[in-house]
N, C-alpha and C positions, 0 to 999 in steps of 0.2 A: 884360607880360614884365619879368623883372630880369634885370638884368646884371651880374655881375662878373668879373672876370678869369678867366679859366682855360677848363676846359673843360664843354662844358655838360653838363647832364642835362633831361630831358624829363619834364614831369609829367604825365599824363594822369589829368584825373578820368570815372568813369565814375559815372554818376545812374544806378542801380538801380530797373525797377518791381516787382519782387515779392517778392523775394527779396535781405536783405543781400550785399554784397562789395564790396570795393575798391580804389584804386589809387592810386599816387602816385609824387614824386621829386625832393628838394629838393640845394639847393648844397651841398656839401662848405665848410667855413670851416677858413681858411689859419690854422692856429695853429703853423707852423711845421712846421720837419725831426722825426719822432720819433726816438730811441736806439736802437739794438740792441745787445745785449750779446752778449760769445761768438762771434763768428764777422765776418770781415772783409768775406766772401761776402753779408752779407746787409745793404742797404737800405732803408729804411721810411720814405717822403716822405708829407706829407699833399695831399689832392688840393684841388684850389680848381675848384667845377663851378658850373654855369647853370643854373636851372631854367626851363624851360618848361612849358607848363599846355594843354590844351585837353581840350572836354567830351566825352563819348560818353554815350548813354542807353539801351546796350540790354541789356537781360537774357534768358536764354534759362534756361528748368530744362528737367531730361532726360527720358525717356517712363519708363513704368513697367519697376520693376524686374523682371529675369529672375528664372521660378519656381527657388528654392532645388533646386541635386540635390543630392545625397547624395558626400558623403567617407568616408575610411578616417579612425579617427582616430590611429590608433600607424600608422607615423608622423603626422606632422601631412597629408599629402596622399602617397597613394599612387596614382596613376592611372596610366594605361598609355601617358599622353602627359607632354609636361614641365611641370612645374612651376616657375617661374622668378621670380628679381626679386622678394624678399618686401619689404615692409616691415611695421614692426610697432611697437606703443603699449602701455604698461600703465599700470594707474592703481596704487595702493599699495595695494587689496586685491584682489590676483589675477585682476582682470579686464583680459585682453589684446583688441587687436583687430589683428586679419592683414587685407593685402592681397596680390594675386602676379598674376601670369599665368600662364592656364591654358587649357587646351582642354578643359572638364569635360565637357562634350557631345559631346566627338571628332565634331563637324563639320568638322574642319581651319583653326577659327577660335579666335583667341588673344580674348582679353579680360581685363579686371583683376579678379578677384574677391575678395569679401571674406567675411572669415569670424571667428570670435573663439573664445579659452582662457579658462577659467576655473581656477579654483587655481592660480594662479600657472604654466601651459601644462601642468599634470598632465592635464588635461583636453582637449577641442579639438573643436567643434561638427560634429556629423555632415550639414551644408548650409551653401552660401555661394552667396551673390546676387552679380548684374552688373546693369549696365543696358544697353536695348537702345540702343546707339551703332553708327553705321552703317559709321563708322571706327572700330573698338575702339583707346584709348588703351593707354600700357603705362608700366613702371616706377612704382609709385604711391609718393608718402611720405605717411608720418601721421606725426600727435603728439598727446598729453594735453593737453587743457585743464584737468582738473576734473574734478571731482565723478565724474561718470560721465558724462561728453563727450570725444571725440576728433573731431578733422579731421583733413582728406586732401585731396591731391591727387594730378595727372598728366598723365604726359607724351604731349600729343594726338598721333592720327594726324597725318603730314604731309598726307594727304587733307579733315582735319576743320580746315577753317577755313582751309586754308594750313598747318593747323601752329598756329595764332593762338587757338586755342579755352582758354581759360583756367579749370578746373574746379576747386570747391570743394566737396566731400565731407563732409555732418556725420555726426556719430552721436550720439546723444541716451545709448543704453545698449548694448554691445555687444550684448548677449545675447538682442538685441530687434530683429531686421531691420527692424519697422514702421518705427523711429527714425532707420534711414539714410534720408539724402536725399541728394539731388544736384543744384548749379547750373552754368552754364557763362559766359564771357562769350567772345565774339568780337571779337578786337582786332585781325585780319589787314587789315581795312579803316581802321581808325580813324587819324586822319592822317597819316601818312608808311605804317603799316604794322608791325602786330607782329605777327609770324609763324615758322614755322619753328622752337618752341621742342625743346630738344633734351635740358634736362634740368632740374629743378624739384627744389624741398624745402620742406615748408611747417614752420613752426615756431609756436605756440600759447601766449598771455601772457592772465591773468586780470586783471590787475590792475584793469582798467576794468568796462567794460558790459559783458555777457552775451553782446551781439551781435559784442560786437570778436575774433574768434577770436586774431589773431596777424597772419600775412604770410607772403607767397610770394615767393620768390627764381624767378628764371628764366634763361634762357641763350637767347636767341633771335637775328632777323632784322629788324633794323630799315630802312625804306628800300627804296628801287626803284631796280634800275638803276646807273645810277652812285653813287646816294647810299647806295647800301647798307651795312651795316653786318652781318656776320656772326659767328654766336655773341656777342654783345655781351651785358651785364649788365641784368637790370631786374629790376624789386621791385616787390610790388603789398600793400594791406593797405586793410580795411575801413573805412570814415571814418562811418557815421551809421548807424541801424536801418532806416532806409527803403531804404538800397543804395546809397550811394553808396563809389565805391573812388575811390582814389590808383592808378597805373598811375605808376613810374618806368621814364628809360632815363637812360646815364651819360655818354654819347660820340654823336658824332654825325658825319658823312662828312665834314664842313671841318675837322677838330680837328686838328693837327697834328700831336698822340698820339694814335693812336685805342685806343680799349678795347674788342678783337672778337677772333673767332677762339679762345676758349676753351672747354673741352672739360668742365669740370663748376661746381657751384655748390651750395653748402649754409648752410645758414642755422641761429643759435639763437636764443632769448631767456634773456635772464640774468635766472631767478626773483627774484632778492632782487633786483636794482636796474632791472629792468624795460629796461633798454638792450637793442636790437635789434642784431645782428651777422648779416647778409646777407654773404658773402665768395664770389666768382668767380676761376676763373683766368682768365689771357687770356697771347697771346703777346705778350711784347714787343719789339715791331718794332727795337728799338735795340738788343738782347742776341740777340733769333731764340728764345727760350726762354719757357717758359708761369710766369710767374710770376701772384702773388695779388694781387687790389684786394679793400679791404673798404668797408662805409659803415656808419655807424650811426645807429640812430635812438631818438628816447624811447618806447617805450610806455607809461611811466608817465603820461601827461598827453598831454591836447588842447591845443594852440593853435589861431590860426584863420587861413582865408588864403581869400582870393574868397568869402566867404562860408560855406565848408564848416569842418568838426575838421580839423587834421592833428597826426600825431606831430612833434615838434620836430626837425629833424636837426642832431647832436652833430659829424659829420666825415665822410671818408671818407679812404682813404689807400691807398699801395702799399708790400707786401711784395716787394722786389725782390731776386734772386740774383746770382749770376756763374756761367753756364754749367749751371745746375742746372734741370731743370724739374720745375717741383710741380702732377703728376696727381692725380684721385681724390680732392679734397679733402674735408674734413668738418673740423666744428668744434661745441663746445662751450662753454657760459659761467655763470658760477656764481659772483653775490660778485665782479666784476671779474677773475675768473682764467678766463681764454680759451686754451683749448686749439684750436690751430688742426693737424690730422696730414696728413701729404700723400707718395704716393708720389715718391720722388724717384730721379735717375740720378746723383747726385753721384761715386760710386765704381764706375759701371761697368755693375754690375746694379739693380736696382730695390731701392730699400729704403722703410723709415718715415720718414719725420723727423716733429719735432715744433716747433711754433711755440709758446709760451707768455707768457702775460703775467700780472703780479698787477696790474694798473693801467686793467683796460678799452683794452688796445693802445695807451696812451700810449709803452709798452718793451715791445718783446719779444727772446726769447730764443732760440735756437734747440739743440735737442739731437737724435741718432737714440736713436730705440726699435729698430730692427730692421734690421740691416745684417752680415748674416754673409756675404754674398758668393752666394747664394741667391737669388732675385726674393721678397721680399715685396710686397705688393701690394694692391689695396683694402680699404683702412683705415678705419675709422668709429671714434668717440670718444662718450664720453657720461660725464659724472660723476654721480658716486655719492652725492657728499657735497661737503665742505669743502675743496678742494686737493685731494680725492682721485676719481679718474677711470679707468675701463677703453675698453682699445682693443682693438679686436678687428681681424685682418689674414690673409691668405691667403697661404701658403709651401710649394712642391712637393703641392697638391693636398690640403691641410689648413688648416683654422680655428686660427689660435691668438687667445691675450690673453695680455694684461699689463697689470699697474696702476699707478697713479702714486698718493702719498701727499703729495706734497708742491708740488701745481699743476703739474706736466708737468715738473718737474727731472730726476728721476730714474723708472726704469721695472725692472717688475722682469723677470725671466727669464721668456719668452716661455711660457705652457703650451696643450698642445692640448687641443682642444675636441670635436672628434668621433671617435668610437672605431673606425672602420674607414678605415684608410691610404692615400689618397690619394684620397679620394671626393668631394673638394670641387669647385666651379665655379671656376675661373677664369678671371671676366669680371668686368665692371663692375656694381654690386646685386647679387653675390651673397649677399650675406650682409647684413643687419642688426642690433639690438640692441635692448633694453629692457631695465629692472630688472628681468625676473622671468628674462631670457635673452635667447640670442642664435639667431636663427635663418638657414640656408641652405639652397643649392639643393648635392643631394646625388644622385651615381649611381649609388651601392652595388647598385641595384637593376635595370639596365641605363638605367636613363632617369633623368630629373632630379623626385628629389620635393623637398618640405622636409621638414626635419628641427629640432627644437629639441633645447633642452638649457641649464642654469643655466651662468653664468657667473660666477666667479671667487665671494667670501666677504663680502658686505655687509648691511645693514641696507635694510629697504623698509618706510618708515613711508609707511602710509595711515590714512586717516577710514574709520571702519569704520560709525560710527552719532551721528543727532544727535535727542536725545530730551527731551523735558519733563519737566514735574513742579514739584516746588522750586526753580525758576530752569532754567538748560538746559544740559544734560548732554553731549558730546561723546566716545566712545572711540575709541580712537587703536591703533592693532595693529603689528606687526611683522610682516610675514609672511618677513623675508629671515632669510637664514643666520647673521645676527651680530648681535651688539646694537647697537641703536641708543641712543647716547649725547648727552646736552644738546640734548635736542627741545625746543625754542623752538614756543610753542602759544598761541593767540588763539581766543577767539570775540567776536561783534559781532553787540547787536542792531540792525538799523534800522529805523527805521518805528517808527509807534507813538508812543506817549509814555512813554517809559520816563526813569524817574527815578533810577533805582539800579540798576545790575549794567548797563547799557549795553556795554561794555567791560569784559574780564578777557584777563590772557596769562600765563605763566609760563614755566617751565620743567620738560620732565621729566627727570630727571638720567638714568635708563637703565631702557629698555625691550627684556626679552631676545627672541632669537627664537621665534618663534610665540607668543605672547602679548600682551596687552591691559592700556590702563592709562586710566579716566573722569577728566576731566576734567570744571569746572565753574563757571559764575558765579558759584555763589553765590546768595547773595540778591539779588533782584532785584525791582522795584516798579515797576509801570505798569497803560498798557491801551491794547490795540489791534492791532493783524496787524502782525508784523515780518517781517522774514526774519532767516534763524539763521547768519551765516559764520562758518565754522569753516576754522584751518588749523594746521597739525602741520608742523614743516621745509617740505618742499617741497610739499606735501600740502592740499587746498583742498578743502573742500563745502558745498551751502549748503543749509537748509531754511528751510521758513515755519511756522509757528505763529501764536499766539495769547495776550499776554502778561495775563494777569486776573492784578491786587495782587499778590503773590508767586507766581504761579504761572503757567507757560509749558504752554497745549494745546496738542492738535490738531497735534503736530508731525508734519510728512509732508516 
């Protein structure tokens, strides 16, 4: 065990036999009070936490997937039951993958189903798969890995486990049911008890091994009895290829502050600098009001601790208000600018507000997106680019957005999104986001289907193709509505013995939309089986080949 001052956090590692996943949860380090700019209302202390450690080793995967039925495809799900709670992923050429709750079988039994768009959601698969869980889970989040990989998760029956069941979702190709799979881990027993979780978001970083997908934020039940701890924060992320996880918690029933009773929690990773940003609300027992804690951690890099990888943890800290509480949270991060949005009651009725930083949350700022006097309300955030970010939010029974161009300062004039007047859900998940669009639960139709549609006017640089010949070849596309400008691009071979053309990056100065632009090594000199990474902005893929003297086979 270590000790330092403040309040602890709990690290659970879990030894995996069959299947990767992980867990963890390290101290918060005291680097002081942070700044907020702009508002007198708002607080930001860093937190000083304890970590503790103990093993678990069991792994559980799920039984065989349910036979694919049949959908409508305009809209995205038309069935005669609802359709609820979407989330949804795309990669940058036009490949989405959806999840939701549905009753597809009208036995009277919900379950998470999944299913995928192609061309960027013109398209939309006439079958979606579940698996057979005997508590069906709900609300699922995904995100993009790569290439053509996505993970997911979800939020368990409170019958499956306690609540404690902890699931990780892969997908190898959308457009390939073979390539889902599915794991679970049970932590409702594992020492003191973690159970009861009530709401999850997984978020997905490349930077490392193959196997490391990212990490899962959670909101659960820590404890029995009197030591219990409700809704409280924890974090889980994959540590080895054989299964071992990192399993965190923040707060524990002796802490004098405790960190429980919080009602959402969403997670991102920041592409370019590889920092993890897991943020939970919680109530604060000293104000009575649901303000934000965050933590951070590196996914750029292993250390090591008992023996196992962990990610290095950067801090953790609290975003604190006077009188205001921040529902519904979601957050974004990109190059150190961290878009944190959150429904809030500051003025009465429900509006947006916005949390922002250019510093990785060393300062943040605070400004409203959305406060006409109206309820706006479940808000989700995603960037697009460089400082530039779309949020999408719910007002009398409609979708809007708005964009930010300048890291979350300014936003612009709210516009709607779905074209029939007041058909929107208004609850919690209704609505999600990707680059190719934005999708919700919609009752135009007397019951609640999904519906998509594009969102706002950006550029969607993807890897379209990675090919040999004369050294190795990389195209790079656009499939979004605007040009894409100062694409910063790499390929890398490794493996092999390559002597010449190992490394090449550049820049493409502008790439319009719907069109293509090859990039290239060059020449290149070796021999032997590499593999081929390639990435374009935000944009990753990888192939293997075959490098003979100047020339790269065999790419697949």
């Amino acid at each position: 065990m270590i000790k330092m001052k403040g309040k602890k956090m709990l690290a659970t590692l879990l030894a995996t036999i069959v299947v990767a996943g992980a867990i963890f949860v390290s101290g918060a380090k005291n680097n002081g009070s942070i700044k907020i700019n702009e508002s007198e209302k708002i607080t930001v202390d860093r937190a000083t936490i304890t970590a503790n450690k103990e093993l678990c080793t069991e792994l559980k995967t799920l039984e065989k997937k349910i036979i694919p039925l049949p959908l409508a495809d305009i809209p995205v799900t038309a069935g005669e039951t609802d359709e609820s709670h979407p989330a949804i992923a795309s990669d940058g050429v036009g490949n989405i993958w959806l999840a939701f709750e549905g009753d597809l079988r009208q036995t009277g039994e919900y379950n998470v189903w999944f299913t995928y768009g192609t061309e960027g959601g013109a398209t939309w698969a006439e079958n979606a798969v579940a698996w057979n869980i005997e508590s069906p889970p709900e609300r699922p989040s995904l995100d993009y890995w790569g290439g053509t990989r996505f993970f997911g998760t979800m939020v368990p029956s409170p019958y499956d486990a306690d609540g404690g069941a902890l699931y990780l979702l892969s997908c190898e190709d959308p457009t390939n049911f073979d390539t889902y799979t599915a794991v679970y881990w049970t932590v409702n027993d594992l020492g003191a008890g973690y159970y009861g979780f009530v709401d999850v978001d997984i978020a997905c970083d490349n930077a490392l091994e193959n196997w490391a997908y990212g990490g899962i934020s959670m909101l659960g039940e820590h404890g029995r009895g009197g030591e219990r701890l409700t809704k409280t924060p924890m974090f889980s992320y994959q540590c080895t290829e054989a299964g071992v996880a990192w399993f965190y918690y923040f707060s524990s029933a002796d802490d004098p502050f405790k960190i429980e009773n919080g009602q959402s929690t969403a997670f991102d990773i920041d592409p370019v600098t590889h920092l993890a940003y897991p943020v939970w609300n919680y109530l604060n027992a000293e104000t009575g009001v649901l303000d934000i804690f965050f933590y951070i951690f590196d996914f750029g890099k292993w250390d090591e601790y008992q023996g196992y990888p962990i990610h290095p943890d950067v801090g953790g800290g609290f975003i604190n208000t006077t009188g205001i509480n921040d529902m519904n949270i979601d957050i974004s991060a990109y190059n150190n600018n961290i878009i944190i949005v959150s429904q809030t009651d500051e003025y009465g009725s429900q509006d947006i507000t916005c949390y922002y930083s250019t510093d990785g949350l060393q300062t943040v700022n605070k400004v409203m997106i959305a406060n006409t006097g109206d309820n706006e309300m479940y808000p989700r955030v995603m960037h697009i680019g460089e400082n530039s970010a779309i949020c999408i939010f719910v007002k009398n029974g409609n979708l809007y957005y708005t964009q930010t161009e300048d890291g979350g300062a300014t936003w612009s004039q709210p516009t709607k999104i779905n074209d029939v007047d007041g058909s929107v859900a208004e609850e919690y998940d209704t609505a999600d986001m990707c680059k190719a669009g934005a999708i919700w639960m919609d009752n135009r139709n007397g019951n609640y289907d999904l519906f998509f549609d594009t969102v706002g006017a950006f550029p969607i640089v993807g890897i379209q193709s990675i090919s040999g010949g004369f050294g190795a070849k990389v195209t790079i596309a656009n499939i979004g509505n605007a040009p894409a400008k100062n694409v910063a691009w790499s390929i890398d071979l490794e493996g092999g013995l390559v002597l010449l053309g190992k490394h090449k990056e550049g820049t493409i100065s502008e790439i319009q939309p719907g069109t293509s632009t090859t990039v290239s090594t060059g020449l290149v000199l070796g021999i032997g089986k590499v593999n081929i990474k390639a990435r374009a902005g935000e944009a990753s893929a990888t192939a293997s080949g075959f490098v003979l003297g100047p020339f790269v086979l065999g790419v697949s």
